[in-house]
DOKE-932127 format. One record per residue (C-alpha): residue in three letters; x negated, y, z negated. Coordinates in pm, whole numbers, padded with zeros to 5 digits, always signed. Layout:
<pts>
AlaXYZ...
</pts>
This chain:
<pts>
Unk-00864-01623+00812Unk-01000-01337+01033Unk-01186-01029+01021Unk-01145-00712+01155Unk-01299-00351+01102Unk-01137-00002+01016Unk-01115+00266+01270Unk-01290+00640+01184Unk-01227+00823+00919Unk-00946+01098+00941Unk-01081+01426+00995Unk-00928+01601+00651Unk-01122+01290+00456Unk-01496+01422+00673Unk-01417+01775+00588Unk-01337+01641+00281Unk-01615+01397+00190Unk-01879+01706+00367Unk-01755+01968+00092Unk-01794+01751-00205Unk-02163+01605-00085Unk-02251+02002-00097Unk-02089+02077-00378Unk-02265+01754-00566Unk-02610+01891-00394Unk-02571+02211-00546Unk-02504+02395-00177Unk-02222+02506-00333Unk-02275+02545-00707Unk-02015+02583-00978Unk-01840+02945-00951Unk-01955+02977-00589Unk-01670+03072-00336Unk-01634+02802-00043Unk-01494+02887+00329Unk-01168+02961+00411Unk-00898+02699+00529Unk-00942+02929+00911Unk-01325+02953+00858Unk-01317+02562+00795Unk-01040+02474+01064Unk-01296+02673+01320Unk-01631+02510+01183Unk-01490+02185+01255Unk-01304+02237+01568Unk-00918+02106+01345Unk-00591+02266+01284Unk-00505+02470+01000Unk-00287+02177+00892Unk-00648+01941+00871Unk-00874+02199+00683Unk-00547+02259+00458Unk-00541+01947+00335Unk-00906+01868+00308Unk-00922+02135+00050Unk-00586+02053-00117Unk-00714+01621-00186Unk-01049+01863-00355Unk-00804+02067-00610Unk-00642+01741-00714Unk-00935+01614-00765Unk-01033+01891-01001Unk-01339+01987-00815Unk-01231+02359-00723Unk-00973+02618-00773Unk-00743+02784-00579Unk-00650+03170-00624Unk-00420+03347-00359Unk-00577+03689-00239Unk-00901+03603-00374Unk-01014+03261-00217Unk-01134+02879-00306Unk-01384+02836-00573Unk-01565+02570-00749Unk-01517+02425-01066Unk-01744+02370-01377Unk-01736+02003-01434Unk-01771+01825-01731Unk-02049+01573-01746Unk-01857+01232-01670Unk-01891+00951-01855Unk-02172+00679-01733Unk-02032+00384-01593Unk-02189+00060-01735Unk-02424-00073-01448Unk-02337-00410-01256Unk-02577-00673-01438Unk-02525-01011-01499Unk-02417-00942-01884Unk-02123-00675-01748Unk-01858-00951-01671Unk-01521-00753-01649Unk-01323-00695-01305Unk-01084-00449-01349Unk-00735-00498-01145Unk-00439-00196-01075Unk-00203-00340-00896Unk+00089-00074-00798Unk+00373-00313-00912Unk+00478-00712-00921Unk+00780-00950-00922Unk+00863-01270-00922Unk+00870-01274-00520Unk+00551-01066-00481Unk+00268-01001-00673Unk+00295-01279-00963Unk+00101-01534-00755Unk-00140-01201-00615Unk-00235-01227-01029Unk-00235-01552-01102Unk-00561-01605-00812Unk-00775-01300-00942Unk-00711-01449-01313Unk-00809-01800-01186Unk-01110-01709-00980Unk-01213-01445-01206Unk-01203-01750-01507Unk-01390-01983-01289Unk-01676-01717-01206Unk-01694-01659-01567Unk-01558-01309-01526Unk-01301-01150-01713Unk-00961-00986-01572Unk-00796-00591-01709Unk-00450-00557-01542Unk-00306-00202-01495Unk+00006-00159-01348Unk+00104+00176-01190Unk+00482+00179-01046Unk+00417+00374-00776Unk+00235+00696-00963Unk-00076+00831-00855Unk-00124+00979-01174Unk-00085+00646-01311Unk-00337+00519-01055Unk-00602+00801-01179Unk-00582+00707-01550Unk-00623+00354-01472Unk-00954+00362-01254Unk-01079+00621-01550Unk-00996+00378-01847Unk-01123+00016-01653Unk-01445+00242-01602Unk-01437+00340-01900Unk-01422-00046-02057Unk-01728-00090-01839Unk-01552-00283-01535Unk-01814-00403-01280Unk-01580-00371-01002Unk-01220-00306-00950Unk-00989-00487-00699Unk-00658-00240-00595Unk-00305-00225-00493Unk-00278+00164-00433Unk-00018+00376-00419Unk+00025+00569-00123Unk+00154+00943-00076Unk+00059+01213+00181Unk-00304+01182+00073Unk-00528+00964-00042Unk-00596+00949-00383Unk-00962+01123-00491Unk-01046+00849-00750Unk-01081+00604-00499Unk-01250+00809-00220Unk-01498+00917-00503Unk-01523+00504-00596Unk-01586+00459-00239Unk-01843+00768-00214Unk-02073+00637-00501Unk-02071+00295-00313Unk-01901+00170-00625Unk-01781-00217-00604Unk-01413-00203-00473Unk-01173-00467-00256Unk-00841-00335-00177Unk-00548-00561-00185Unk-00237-00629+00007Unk-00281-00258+00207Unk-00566-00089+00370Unk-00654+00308+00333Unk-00765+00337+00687Unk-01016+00500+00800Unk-01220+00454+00433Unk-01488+00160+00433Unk-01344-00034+00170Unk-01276-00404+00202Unk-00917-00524+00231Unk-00787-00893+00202Unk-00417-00901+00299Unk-00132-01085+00519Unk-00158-00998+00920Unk+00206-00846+00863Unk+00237-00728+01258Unk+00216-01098+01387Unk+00443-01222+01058Unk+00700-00955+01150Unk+00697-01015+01506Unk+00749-01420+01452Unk+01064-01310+01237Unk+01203-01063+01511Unk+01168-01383+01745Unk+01325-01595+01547Unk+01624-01351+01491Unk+01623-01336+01923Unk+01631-01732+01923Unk+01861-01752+01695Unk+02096-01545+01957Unk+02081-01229+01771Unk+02066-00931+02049Unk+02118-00614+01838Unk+01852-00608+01524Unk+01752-00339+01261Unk+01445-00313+01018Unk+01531-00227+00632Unk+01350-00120+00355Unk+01302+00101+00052Unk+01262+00448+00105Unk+00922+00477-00097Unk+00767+00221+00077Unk+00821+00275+00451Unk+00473+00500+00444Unk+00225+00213+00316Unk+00043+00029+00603Unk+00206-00301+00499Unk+00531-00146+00544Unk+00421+00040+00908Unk+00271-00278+01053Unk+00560-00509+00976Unk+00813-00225+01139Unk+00558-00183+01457Unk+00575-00568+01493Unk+00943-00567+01474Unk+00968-00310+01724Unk+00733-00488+01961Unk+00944-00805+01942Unk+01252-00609+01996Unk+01052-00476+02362Unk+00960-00819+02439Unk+01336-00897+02425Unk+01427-00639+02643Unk+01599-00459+02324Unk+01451-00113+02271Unk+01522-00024+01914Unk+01623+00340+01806Unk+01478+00373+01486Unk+01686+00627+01412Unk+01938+00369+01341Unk+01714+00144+01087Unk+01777+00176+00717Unk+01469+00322+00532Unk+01615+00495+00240Unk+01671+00199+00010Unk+01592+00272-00362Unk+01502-00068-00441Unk+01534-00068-00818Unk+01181-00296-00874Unk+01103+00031-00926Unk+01142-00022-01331Unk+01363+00247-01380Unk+01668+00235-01711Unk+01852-00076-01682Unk+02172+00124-01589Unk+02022+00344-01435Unk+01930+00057-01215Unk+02226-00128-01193Unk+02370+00198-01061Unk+02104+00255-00777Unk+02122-00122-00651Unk+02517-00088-00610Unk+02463+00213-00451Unk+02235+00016-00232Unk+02498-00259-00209Unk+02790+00004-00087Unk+02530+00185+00139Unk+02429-00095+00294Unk+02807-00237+00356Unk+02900+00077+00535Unk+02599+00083+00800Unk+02767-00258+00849Unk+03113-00207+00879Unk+03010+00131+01130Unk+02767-00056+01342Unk+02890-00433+01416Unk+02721-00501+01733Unk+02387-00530+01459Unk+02394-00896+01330Unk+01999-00964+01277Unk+01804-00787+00992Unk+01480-00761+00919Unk+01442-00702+00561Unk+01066-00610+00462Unk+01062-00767+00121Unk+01263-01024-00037Unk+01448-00760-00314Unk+01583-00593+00022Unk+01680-00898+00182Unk+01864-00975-00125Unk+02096-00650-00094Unk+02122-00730+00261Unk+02272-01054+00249Unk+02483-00906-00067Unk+02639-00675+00193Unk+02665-00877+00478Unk+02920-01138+00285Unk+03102-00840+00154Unk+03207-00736+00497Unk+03588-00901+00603Unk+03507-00861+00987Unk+03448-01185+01059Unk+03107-01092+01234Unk+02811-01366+01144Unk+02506-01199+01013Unk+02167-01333+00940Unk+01863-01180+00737Unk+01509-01282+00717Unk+01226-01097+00490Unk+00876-01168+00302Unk+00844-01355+00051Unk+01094-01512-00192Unk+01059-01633-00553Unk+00976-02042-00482Unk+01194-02135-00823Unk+01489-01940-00678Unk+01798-02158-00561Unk+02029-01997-00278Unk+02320-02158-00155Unk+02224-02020+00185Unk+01819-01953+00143Unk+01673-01725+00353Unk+01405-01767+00618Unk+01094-01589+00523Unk+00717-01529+00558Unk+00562-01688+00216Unk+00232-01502+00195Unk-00063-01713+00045Unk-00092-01444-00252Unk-00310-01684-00519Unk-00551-01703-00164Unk-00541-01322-00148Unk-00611-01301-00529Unk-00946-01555-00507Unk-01040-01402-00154Unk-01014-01056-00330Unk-01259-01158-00662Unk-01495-01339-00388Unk-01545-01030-00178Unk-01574-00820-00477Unk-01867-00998-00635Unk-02022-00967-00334Unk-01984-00631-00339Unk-02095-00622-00698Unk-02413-00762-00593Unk-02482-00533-00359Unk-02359-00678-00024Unk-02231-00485+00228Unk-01845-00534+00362Unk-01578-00336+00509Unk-01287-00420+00724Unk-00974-00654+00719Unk-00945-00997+00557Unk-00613-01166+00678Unk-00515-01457+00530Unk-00286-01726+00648Unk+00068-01735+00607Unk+00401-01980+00621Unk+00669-01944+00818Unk+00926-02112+00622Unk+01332-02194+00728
</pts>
């Protein structure tokens, strides 16, 4: 298990985090008009772009109002409700985790519930399937119960969601899980998925593989777990003397874990299927794929047996369910999840008792074949 520490903010998130410390100390009180996005992007030496969205993550987080042709203003805020302080008697974590499966996620639970019970602490679950909003109402309701701390799976979009830079603001108790939010000092226990990916690439390469892709779902491919395991894969490829165009790798999956209608997921995973078996039939000189979860790797090797060329493909990915039999199994990077999950609770009760910690957790990981 290592260590390691987050790089500097982004500037949007200081312009950001600057505005609402006025507005909280009154520099800017409620009704009072704030700079311009040009006044801002000047002030701070940024782009339009920059002081755009600095101001943009403050209207979804309710804290001002935008009117065109008459400028940026701030809200009148409704008292919010007191969180219940950390003391010994407050013994509920509170735990959002964006989705799970049987593959990933199930054994992420099952250490937070075990460490949690043998700390004497007691576990909320929200789950969120990929909404922000979702992500919102849960942090308001597990503060609501009077959680001392919350450990999080969050769901990533363009920005990052104001809840948690608030949480992280107020110094409240918070250990992210599985991916970081770089740039925001919040502790983060997860899998070092640019060395995991890169040992898959080389195994594809040793297997005698020359011509590899990366695959995954479409909403996914922005979340740093997703980014590292593709910049690993591409580094591999370099060390092999293969430089891959990622305009040919396959990031617009749907992946139906997504919990939509059962038919309407039955109908987006054969889509998936027939999608999948075309790229194959129109590029053959590709026979190794890295698939960057097990539910992807499943619809790969789906395709790849559909296909009548004759061509011998081969497909690795993370994780797999462990009570799963496959005629032909496939290799994969088992992440320690119930290590992640007690790792997580550890660091947050720290955290809970006032210790300081930031930076990246990694925990080991099996290779297995």
């Amino acid at each position: 298990m290592k260590q390691e520490y987050a790089p500097k903010r982004p500037f949007y998130l200081q312009i950001y985090q600057e505005l609402l410390a006025q507005i909280n100390q009154g520099t800017y009180p409620p009704g009072s008009k704030l700079p311009s996005e040009k006044e801002l992007a000047e002030a701070y030496n940024v782009s339009r772009i920059t002081s755009k969205k600095a101001m943009d993550t403050l209207a979804a987080d309710g804290v001002i109002s935008r009117t065109p042709g008459r400028g940026t203003f701030v809200l009148e805020r409704p008292e919010a409700p007191q969180t219940p302080p950390s003391v010994p008697g407050n013994r509920l974590i509170g735990v959002i985790m964006e989705k799970f499966s049987s593959s990933f996620g199930g054994g992420l639970i099952l250490g937070i519930e075990q460490e949690c019970a043998r700390r004497g602490y007691v576990m909320a679950l929200r789950c969120t399937y990929h909404s922000k909003k979702a992500e919102v109402t849960a942090i308001s309701q597990l503060l609501q119960l009077g959680a001392a701390g919350l450990i999080i799976m969050c769901v990533y979009d363009e920005t990052y969601n104001p809840s948690i830079l608030k949480l992280s603001l107020d110094n409240f108790p918070v250990v992210l899980v599985d991916r970081e939010m770089s740039g925001i000092p919040l502790p983060c226990v997860t899998t070092d998925n640019h060395n995991a990916a890169r040992r898959l690439t080389d195994f594809l390469f040793d297997q005698g593989h020359q011509r590899l892709t990366f695959v995954t779902a479409g909403h996914s491919f922005n979340t740093s777990t997703i980014k590292e395991r593709a910049q690993g894969f591409a580094e591999s490829c370099l060390e092999h003397g293969f430089l891959t165009d990622r305009g040919d790798w396959i990031t617009n999956l749907s992946n139906v874990d997504r919990i939509p209608a059962p038919k309407e997921a039955q109908q987006k995973a054969q889509a998936d299927r027939e999608a999948l078996k075309r790229y194959m039939e129109k590029h053959p000189q590709i026979t190794g794929y890295l698939a960057a979860s097990y539910d992807v790797g499943y619809l790969v090797q789906w395709a790849a047996r559909q296909c009548a060329d004759g061509i011998s493909r081969q497909v690795v990915c993370f994780d797999a369910p462990e009570d799963i039999f496959w005629p032909e199994p496939l290799v994969h990077i088992r992440q320690n999840q119930e290590e992640i999950g007690r790792t997580a609770v550890d660091q947050l009760l720290e955290r809970i008792q006032g210790k300081a910690l930031s930076g990246m957790t990694y925990i080991d990981y099996q290779f297995i074949k």
